[in-house]
ZANUFI-417072 format. One line per 10 residues: for each residue x, y, z of C-alpha. Coordinates in nm, 4 decimals, decimal comma, always signed. Layout:
X:Y:Z  ...
This chain:
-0,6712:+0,0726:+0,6292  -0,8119:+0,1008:+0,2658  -0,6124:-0,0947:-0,0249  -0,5712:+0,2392:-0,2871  -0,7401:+0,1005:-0,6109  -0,8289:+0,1217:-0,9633  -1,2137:+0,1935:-1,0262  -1,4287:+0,3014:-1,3334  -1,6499:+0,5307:-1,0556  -1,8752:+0,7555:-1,1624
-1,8081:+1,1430:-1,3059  -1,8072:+1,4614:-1,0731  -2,1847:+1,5922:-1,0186  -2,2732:+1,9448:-0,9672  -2,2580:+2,1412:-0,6343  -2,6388:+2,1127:-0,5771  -2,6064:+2,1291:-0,1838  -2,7643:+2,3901:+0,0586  -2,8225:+2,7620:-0,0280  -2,5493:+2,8078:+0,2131
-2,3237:+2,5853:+0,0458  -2,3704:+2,7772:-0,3167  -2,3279:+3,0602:-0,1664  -2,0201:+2,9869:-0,0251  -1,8861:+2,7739:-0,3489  -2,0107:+3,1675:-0,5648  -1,7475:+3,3160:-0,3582  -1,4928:+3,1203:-0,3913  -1,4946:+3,1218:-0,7247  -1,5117:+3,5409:-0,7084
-1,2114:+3,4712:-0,4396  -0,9452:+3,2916:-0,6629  -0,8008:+3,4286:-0,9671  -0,9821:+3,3034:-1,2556  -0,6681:+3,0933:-1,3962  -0,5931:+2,9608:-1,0503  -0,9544:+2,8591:-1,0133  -0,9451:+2,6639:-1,3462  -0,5877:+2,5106:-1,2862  -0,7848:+2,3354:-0,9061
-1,1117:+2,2344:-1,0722  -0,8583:+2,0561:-1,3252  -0,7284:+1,8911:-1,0871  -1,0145:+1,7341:-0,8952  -1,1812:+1,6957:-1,2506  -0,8901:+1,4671:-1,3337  -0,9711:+1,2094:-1,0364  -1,3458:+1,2335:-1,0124  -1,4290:+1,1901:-1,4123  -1,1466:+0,8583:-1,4663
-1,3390:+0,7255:-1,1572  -1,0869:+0,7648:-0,8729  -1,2553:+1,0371:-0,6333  -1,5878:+1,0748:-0,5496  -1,6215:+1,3362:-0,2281  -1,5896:+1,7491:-0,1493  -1,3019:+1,9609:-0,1501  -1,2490:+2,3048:-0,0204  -0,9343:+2,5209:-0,0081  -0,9586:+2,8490:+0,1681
-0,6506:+3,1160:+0,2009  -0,6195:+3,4009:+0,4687  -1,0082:+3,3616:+0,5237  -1,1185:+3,3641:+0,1936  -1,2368:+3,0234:+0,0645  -1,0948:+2,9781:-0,3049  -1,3264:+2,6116:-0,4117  -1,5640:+2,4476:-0,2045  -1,7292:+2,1632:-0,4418  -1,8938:+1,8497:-0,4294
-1,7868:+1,5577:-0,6485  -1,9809:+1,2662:-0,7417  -2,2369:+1,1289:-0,5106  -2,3038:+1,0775:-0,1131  -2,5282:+0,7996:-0,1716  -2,4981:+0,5416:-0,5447  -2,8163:+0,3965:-0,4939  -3,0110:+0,7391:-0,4798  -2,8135:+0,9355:-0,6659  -2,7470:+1,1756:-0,3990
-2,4608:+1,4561:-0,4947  -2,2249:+1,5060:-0,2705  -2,1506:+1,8719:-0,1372  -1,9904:+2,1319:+0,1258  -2,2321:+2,0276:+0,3425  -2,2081:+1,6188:+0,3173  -2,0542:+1,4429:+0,6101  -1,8086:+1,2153:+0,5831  -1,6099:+0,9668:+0,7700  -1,2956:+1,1496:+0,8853
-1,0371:+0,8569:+1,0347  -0,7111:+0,9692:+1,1499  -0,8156:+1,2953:+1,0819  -0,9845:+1,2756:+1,4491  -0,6582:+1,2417:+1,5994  -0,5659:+1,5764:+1,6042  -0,9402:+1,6272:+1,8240  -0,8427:+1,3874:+2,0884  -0,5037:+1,5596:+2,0926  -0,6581:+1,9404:+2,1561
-0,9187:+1,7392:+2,4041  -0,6188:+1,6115:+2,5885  -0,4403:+1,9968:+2,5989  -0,7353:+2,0967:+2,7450  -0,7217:+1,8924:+3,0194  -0,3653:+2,0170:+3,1236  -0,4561:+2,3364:+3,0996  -0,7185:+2,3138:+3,3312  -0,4871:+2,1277:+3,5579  -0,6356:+1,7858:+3,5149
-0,2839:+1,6276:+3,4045  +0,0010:+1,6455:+3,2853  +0,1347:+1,5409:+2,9310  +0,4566:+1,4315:+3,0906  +0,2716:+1,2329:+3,3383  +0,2542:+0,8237:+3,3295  -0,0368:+0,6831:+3,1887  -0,0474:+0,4583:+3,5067  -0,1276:+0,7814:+3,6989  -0,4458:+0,8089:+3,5538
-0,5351:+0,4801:+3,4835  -0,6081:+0,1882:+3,7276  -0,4191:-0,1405:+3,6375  -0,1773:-0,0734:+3,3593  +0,0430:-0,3594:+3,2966  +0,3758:-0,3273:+3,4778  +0,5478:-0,2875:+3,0596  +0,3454:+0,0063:+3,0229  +0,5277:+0,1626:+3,3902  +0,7436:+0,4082:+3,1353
+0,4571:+0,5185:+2,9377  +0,3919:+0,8926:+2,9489  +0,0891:+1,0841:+2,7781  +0,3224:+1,2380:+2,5710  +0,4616:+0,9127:+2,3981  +0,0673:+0,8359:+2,3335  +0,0465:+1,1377:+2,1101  +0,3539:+1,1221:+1,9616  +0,3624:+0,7390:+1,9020  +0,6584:+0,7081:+2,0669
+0,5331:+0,4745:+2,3626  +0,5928:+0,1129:+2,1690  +0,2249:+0,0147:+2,1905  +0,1543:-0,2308:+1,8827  -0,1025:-0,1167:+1,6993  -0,4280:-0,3173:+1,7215  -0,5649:-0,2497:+1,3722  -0,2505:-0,4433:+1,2400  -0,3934:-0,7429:+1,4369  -0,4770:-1,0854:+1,2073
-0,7782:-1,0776:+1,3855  -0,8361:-0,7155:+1,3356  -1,0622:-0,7760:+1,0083  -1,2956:-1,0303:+1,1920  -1,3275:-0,8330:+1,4924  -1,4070:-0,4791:+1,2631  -1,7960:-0,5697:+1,2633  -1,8593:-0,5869:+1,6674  -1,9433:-0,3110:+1,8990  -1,6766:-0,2925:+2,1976
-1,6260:-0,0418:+2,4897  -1,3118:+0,1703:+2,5112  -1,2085:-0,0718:+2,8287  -1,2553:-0,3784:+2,5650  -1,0969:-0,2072:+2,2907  -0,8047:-0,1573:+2,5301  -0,8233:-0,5209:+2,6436  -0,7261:-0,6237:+2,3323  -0,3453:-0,4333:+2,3381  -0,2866:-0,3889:+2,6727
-0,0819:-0,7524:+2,7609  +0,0963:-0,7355:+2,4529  +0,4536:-0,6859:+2,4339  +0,6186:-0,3199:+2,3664  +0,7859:-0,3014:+2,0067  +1,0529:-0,0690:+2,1662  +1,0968:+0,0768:+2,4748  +0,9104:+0,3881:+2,6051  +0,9838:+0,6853:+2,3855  +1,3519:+0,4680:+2,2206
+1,1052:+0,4330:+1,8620  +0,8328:+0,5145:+1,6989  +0,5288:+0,3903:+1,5166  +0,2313:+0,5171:+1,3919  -0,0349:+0,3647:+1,6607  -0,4140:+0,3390:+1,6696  -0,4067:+0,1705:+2,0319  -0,2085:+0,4816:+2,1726  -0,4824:+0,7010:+2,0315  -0,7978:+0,4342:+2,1934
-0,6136:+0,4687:+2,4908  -0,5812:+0,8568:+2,5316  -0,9447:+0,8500:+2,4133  -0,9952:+0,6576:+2,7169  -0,7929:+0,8494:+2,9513  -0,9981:+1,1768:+2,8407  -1,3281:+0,9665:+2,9579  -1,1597:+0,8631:+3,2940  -1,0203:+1,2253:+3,3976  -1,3078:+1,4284:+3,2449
-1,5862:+1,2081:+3,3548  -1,7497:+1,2641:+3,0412  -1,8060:+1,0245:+2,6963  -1,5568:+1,1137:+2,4386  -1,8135:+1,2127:+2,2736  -1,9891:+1,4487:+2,5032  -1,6260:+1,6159:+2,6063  -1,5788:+1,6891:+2,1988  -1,9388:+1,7914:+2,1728  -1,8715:+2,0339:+2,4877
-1,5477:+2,1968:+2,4331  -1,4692:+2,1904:+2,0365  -1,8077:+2,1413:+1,8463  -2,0673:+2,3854:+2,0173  -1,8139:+2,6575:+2,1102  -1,6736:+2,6647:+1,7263  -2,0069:+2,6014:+1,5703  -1,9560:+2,2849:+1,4081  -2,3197:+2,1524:+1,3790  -2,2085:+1,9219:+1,1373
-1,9816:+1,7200:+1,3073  -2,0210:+1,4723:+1,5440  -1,9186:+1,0937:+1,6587  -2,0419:+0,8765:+1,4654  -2,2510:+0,5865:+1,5254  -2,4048:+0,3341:+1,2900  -2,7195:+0,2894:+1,3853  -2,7879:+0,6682:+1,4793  -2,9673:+0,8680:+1,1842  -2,7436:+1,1156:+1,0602
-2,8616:+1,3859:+0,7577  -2,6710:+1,4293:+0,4828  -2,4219:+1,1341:+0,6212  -2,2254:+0,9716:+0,2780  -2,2084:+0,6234:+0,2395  -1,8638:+0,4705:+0,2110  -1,7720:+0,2453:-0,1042  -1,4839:+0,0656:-0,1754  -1,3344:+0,0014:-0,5535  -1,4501:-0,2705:-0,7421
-1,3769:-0,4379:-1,0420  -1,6911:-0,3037:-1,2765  -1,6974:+0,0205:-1,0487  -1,7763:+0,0817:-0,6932  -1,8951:-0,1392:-0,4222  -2,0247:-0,0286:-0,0689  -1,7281:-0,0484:+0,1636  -1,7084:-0,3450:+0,4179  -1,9002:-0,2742:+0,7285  -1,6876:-0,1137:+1,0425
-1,8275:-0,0657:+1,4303  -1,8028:+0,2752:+1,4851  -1,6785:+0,2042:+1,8167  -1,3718:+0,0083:+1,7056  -1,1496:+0,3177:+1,5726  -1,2711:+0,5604:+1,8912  -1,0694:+0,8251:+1,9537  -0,8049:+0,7068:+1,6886  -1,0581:+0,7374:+1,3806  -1,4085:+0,7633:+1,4797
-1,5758:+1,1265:+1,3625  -1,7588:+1,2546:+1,1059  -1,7549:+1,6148:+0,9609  -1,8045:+1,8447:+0,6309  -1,5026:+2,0336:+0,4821  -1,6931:+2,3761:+0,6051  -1,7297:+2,2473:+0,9099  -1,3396:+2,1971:+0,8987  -1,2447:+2,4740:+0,8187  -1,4427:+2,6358:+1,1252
-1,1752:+2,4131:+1,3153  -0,8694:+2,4780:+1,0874  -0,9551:+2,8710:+1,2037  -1,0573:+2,8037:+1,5441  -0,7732:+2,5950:+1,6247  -0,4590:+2,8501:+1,4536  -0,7132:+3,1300:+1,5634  -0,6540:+3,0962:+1,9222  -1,0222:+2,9682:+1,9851  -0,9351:+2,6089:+2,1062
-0,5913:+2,6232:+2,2551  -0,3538:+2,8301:+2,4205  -0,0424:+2,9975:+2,1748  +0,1869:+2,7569:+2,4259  -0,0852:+2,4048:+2,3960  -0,0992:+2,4989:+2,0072  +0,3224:+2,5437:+2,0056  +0,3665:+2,1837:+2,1811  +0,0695:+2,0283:+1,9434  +0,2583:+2,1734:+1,5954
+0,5988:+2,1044:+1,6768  +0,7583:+1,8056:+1,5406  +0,9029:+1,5282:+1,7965  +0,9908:+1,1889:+1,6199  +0,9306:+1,1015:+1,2408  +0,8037:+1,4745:+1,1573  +0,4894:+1,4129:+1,3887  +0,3650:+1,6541:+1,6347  +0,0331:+1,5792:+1,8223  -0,2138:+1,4468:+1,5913
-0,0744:+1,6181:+1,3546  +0,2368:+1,5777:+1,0998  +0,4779:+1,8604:+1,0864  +0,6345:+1,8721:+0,7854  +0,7682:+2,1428:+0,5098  +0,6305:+2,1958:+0,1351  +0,7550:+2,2499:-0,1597  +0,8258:+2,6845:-0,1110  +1,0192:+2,6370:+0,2357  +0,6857:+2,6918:+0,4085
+0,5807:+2,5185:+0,7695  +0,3636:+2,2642:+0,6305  +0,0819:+2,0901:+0,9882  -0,1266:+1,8031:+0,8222  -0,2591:+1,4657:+0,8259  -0,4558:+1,1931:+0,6598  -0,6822:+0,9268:+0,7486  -0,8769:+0,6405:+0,6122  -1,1452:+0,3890:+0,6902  -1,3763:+0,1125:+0,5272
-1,4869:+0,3545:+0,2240  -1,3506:+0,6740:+0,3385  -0,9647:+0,8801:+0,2494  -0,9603:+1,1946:+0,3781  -0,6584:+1,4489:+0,3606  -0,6453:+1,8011:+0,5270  -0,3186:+2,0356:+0,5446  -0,2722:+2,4030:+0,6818  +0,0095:+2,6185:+0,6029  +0,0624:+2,8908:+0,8881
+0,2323:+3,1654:+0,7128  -0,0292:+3,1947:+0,4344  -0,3134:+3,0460:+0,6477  -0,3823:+2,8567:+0,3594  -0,6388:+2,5135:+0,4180  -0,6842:+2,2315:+0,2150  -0,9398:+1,9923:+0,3191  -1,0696:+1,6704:+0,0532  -1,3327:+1,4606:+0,2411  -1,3510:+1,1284:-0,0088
-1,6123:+0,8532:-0,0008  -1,4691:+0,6231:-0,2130  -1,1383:+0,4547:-0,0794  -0,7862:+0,5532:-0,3185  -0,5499:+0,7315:-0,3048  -0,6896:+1,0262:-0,4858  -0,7502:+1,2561:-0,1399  -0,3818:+1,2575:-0,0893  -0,2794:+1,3406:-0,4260  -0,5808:+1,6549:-0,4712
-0,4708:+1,7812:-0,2056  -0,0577:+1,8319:-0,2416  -0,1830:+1,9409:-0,6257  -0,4374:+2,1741:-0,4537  -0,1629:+2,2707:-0,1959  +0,0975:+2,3745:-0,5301  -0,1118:+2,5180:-0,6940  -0,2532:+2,7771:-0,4305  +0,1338:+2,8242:-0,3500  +0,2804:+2,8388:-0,7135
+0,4751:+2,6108:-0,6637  +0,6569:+2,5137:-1,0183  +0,6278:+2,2160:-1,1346  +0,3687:+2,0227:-1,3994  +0,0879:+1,8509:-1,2371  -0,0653:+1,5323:-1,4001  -0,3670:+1,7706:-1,4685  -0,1458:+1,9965:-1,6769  +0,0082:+1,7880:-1,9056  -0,1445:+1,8558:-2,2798
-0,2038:+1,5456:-2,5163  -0,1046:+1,6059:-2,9072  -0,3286:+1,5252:-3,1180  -0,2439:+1,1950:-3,3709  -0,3695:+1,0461:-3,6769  -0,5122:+0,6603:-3,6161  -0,2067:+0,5523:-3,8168  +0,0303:+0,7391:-3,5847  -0,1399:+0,5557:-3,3021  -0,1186:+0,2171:-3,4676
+0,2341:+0,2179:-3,5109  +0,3351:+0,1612:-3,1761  +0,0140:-0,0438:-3,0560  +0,0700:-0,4162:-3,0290  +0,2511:-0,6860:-2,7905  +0,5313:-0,6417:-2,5868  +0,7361:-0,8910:-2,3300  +0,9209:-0,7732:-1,9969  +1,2139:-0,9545:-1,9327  +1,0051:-1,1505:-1,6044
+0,7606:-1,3117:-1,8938  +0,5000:-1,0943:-1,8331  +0,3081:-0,9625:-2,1626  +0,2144:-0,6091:-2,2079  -0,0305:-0,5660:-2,4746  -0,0955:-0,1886:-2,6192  -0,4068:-0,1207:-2,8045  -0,5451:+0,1916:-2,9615  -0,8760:+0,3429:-2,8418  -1,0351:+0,6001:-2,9963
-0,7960:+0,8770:-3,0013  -0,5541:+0,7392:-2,7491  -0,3967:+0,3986:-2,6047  -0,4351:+0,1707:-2,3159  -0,2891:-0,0912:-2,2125  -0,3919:-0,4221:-2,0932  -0,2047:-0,7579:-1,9466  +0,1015:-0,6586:-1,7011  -0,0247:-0,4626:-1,4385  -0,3308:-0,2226:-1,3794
-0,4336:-0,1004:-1,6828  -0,3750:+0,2380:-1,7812  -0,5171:+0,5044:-2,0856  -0,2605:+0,6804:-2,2532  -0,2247:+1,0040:-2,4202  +0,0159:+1,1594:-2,6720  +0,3134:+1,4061:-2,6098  +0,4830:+1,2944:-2,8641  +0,4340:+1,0220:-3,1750  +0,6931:+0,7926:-2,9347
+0,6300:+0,9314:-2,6100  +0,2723:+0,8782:-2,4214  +0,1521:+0,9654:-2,0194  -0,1141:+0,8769:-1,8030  -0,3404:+1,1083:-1,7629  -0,4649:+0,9931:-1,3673  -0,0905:+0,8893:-1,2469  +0,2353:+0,9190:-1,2845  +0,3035:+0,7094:-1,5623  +0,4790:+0,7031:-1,8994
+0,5861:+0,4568:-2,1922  +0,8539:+0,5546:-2,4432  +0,8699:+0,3822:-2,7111  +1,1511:+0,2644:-2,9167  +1,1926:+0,2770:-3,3156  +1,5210:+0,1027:-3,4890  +1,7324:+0,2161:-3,7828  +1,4369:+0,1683:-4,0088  +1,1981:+0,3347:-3,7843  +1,0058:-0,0143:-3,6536
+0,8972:+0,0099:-3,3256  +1,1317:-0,2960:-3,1510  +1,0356:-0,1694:-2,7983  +0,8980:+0,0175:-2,5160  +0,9786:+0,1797:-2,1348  +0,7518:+0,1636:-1,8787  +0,8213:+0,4422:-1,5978  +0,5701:+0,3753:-1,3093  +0,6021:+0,5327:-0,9403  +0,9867:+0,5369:-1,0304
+1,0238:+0,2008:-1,1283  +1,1347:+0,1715:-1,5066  +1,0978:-0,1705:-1,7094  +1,1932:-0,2474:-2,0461  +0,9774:-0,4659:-2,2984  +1,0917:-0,6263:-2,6586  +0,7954:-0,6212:-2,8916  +0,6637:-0,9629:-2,9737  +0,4535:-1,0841:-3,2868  +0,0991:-1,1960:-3,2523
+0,1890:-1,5057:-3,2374  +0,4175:-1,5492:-2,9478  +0,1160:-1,2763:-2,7658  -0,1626:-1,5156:-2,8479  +0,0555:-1,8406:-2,7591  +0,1035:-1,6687:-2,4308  -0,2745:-1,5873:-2,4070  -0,3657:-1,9319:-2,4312  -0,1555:-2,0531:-2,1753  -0,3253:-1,8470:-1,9766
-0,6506:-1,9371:-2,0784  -0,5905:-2,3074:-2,0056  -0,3976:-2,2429:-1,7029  -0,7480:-2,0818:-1,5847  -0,9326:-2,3428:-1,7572  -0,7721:-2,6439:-1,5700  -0,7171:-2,4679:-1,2443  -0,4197:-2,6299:-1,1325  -0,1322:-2,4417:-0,9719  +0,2170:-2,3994:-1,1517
+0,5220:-2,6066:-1,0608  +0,6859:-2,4039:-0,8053  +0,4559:-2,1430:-0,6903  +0,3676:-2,3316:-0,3558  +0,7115:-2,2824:-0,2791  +0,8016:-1,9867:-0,3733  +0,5486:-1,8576:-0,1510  +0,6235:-2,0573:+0,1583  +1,0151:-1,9410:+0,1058  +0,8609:-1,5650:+0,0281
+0,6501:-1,5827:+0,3766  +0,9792:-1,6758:+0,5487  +1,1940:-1,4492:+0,4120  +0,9822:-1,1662:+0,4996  +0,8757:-1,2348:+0,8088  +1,2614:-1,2624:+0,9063  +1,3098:-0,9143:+0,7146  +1,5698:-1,1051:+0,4625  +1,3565:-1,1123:+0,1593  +1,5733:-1,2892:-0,1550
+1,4770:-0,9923:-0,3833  +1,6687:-1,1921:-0,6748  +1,4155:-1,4135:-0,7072  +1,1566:-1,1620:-0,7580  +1,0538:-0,9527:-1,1017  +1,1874:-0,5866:-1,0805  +0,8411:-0,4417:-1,0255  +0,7140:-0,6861:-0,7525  +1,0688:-0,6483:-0,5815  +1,0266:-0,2389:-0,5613
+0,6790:-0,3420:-0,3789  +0,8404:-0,5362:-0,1339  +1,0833:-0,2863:-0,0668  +0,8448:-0,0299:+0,0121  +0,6351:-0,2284:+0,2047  +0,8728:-0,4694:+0,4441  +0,8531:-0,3300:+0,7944  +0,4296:-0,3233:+0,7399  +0,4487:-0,6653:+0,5762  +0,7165:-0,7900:+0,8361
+0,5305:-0,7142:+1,1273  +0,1816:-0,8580:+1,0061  +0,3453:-1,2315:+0,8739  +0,5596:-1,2330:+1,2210  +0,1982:-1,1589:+1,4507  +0,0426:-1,4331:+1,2038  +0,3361:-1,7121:+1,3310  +0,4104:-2,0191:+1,1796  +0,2674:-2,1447:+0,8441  +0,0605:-2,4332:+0,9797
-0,1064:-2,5160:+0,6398  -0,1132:-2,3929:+0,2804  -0,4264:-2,5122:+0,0710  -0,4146:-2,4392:-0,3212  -0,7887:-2,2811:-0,4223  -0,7160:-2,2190:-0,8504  -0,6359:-1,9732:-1,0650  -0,7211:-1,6309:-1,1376  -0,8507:-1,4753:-1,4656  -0,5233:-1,3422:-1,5045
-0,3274:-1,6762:-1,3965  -0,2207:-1,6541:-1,1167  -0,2544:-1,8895:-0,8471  -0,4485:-1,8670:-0,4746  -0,3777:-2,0275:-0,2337  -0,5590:-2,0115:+0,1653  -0,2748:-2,0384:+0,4241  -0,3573:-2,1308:+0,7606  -0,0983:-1,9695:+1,0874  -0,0146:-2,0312:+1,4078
-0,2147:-1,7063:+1,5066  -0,4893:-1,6635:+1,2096  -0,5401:-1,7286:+0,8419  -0,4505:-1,5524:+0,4889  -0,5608:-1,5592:+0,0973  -0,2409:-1,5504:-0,1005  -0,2106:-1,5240:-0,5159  +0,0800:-1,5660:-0,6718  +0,2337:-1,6152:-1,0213  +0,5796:-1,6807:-1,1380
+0,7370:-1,5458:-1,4293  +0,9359:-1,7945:-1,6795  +1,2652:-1,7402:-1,5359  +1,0959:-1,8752:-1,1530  +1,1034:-1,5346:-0,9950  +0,7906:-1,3998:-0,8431  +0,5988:-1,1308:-1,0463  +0,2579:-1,1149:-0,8560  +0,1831:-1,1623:-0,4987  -0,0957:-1,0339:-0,2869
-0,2588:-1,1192:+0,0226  -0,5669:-1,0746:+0,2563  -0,6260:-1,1307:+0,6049  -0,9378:-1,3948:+0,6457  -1,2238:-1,2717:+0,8217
């Protein structure tokens, strides 16, 4: 749900949790080979100290926990570490619950996976006739998914019932036909929430609590529910530009069975070894769960192989100031669980470098790479202006003892391989830059998450002539011929799925491409463009603008590079 972000967060605190949770993080460091050890605490260092991941990690193999650490803290405002034993938000990592709760039920002869929904529940619209269990847990039934609603961000604050929640998806049209698609789903997840209440006669809640949480010992896990009191609960925070910022409020009730528990990573790993222990499930429930339908998705759970060959069950989830990741690999019953409380994308990416890393897999992580060390003069030589062929300016400046850069696109800090040749230490990012007969640097290559743009280098003059445009554009706050629209066109194009990608900038056109069918589907719920306001500029010069649609309301910025094409555009629902 979570935007991933840049941040300037706070550094990793100590492990200062419960005597049980030292004594667990003491043996895992006795557990894993000293070199092994270092090579993970590298890699979470990486993320927590440049800001990115604040949260606990744990990665246990064949029973034998290898790290269990907090990072950063639970709670900003108190200074509260966070530890093994800190709860945390899980999201989509419930899904996999309400999937075992709903095996359960068959086995004990309460229904059917291959039954209709309509069997269980009373007045299911006539589209929904076709609609087994099994499509809900597979997302293969064609319900849309309600937290891709424009209304879904003003609705996020209010308490509802499962039957309201439901209300709010069940007379809308199927994408696809019954089990002819699929799509990830939140509603199909509410709804099997709701089905457990209806056959079990028991809350959610209490049905968890009874079959999976007291039976496997997890005291530490529970629904969650804002205005309970909950010990050693984190608070959520978003990214912000001069750090972090507590994360929008969210209704517990609203993501339900799809997204609504809380747990610790050792209470997680009770359920990792209950579940592939044989505790929960039976070997035939536990076969149907893991195996992979549609898209590499099983029940609850994604189905997928890493990098050695190796059957590979995981999933991720994220809410208002939570990302959480957790992956098991059968054949080494190797778990890797990273709970975060700040939103990013930095639980993903700990844990696949966790995941290599306890599996040797080869390869260089970002955490690997070693900076050379160069002279100020060294650094100098390539710092300075550069232009990308959309207009935007890239400006490189030395720091200390290495670069960052500043102007086109987030900024990053660079370090040395070579005197030409510089990475990112916190993504996957590099600039190469490019010297002439008489060794004058005339330009650079940006390679970004695979895209790869050229710059020329530019004197000072041309950078500070294009730093005062900027600077009056933001002064006088009125929009740039053109960008009006270019966005109305833009809207269009995507919400037909025909986006003109030629009049876009080479990085902004990648986005596009990577995001259509989630983009599509949100401007074509949103309707017709009934009314586009202009707002000003942005710092950086670009221009906002509030856009009112036939179904709800969005805040647009946009900027145009010299040429016309589109370099920068991003939008939010309204609340």
């Amino acid at each position: 749900m979570d935007p991933s972000q840049r941040s300037k967060a706070r550094t990793r605190s100590g492990n200062t949790g419960s005597w049980a949770a030292a004594a667990l993080s003491c043996f895992g460091a006795a557990a894993a080979a000293a070199p092994e050890l270092a090579r993970m605490e590298r890699a979470v260092d990486l993320r927590a100290s440049a800001g990115q991941f604040m949260g606990s990690v744990l990665v246990a193999r064949d029973g034998r926990v290898l790290l269990s650490k907090g990072y950063g803290e639970a709670d900003l405002d108190w200074k509260v570490p966070n530890s093994p034993t800190t709860k945390f938000r899980l999201g989509s990592i419930t899904k996999q619950f309400t999937a075992a709760c709903i095996l359960l039920l068959e086995e004990r002869g309460k229904l059917s996976i291959g039954d209709p929904v309509k069997k269980y529940l009373a007045d299911t619209p006539a589209a929904w006739d076709q609609i087994t269990i099994f499509n809900l847990l597979t997302h293969t039934a064609g319900i849309p998914n309600f937290t891709d609603f424009p209304d879904y961000r003003s609705k996020q604050a209010r308490p509802a019932t499962p039957e309201e929640l439901v209300a709010r998806f069940r007379d809308k049209p199927l994408e696809f036909a019954p089990g002819a698609g699929m799509h990830y789903s939140n509603s199909g997840y509410v709804l099997l929430g709701y089905l457990i209440e209806k056959v079990s006669g028991q809350s959610y809640q209490q049905f968890l609590q009874d079959n999976i949480f007291t039976p496997l010992a997890m005291k530490d896990s529970g629904y969650d529910v804002n205005a309970q009191v909950i010990a050693r609960r984190a608070v959520g925070y978003a990214p912000g530009p001069k750090g972090p910022v507590v994360a929008e409020y969210l209704d517990m009730s609203i993501p339900f069975a799809a997204g609504g528990l809380y747990s610790t990573t050792e209470d997680l790993l009770r359920w990792e070894q209950g579940l592939f222990g044989g505790k929960v499930l039976s070997a035939a429930s536990l076969a149907k769960m893991t195996t992979q339908f549609k898209e590499h998705y099983g029940f609850g759970l994604a189905v997928n192989t890493a990098g050695n060959g190796e059957k590979l069950i995981e999933h991720g989830g994220g809410v208002n100031g939570f990302n959480t990741k957790m992956l098991y690999l059968p054949e080494q019953r190797l778990t890797v669980i990273v709970l975060a409380n700040l939103n990013g994308r930095a639980a993903d990416d700990i844990a696949s470098d966790l995941r290599k890393i306890a599996l040797h897999e080869k390869g260089t992580l970002l955490s690997d790479r070693v900076a050379v060390r160069l002279s100020r003069a060294q650094l100098a030589r390539v710092a300075g202006p550069y232009k990308f062929e959309d207009g935007e300016v890239l400006i490189v400046s030395r720091h200390g003892d290495h670069l960052e850069t500043g102007g086109a696109g987030p900024a990053l800090q660079l370090y040395a391989q070579s005197a030409l040749r510089y990475f990112a230490r916190t993504e996957d990012a590099h600039l190469a830059f490019e010297p002439d007969a008489q060794q004058r640097i005339t330009g650079v290559t940006m390679e970004r998450r695979a895209l790869m743009q050229h710059a020329v280098r530019i004197d000072e003059a041309e950078a500070r002539q294009y730093a005062e445009q900027v600077a009056n554009k933001v002064r006088e706050q009125l929009p740039s011929l053109g960008t009006e629209a270019a966005l109305r066109r833009s809207i269009a194009e995507v919400a037909a799925g025909k986006p003109d990608y030629d009049q876009m900038g080479a990085g902004f056109a990648a986005a596009v491409r990577e995001q259509l069918p989630h983009v599509q589907k949100i401007f074509t719920e949103l309707g017709a463009i009934e009314a586009v306001k202009f707002k000003g500029v942005d710092p950086e010069g670009s221009d906002q603008y509030h856009v009112t649609f036939e179904h709800g309301a969005a805040e647009f910025t946009i900027r145009l590079g010299p040429d016309g094409k589109i370099v920068v555009a991003a939008f939010q629902p309204s609340p």
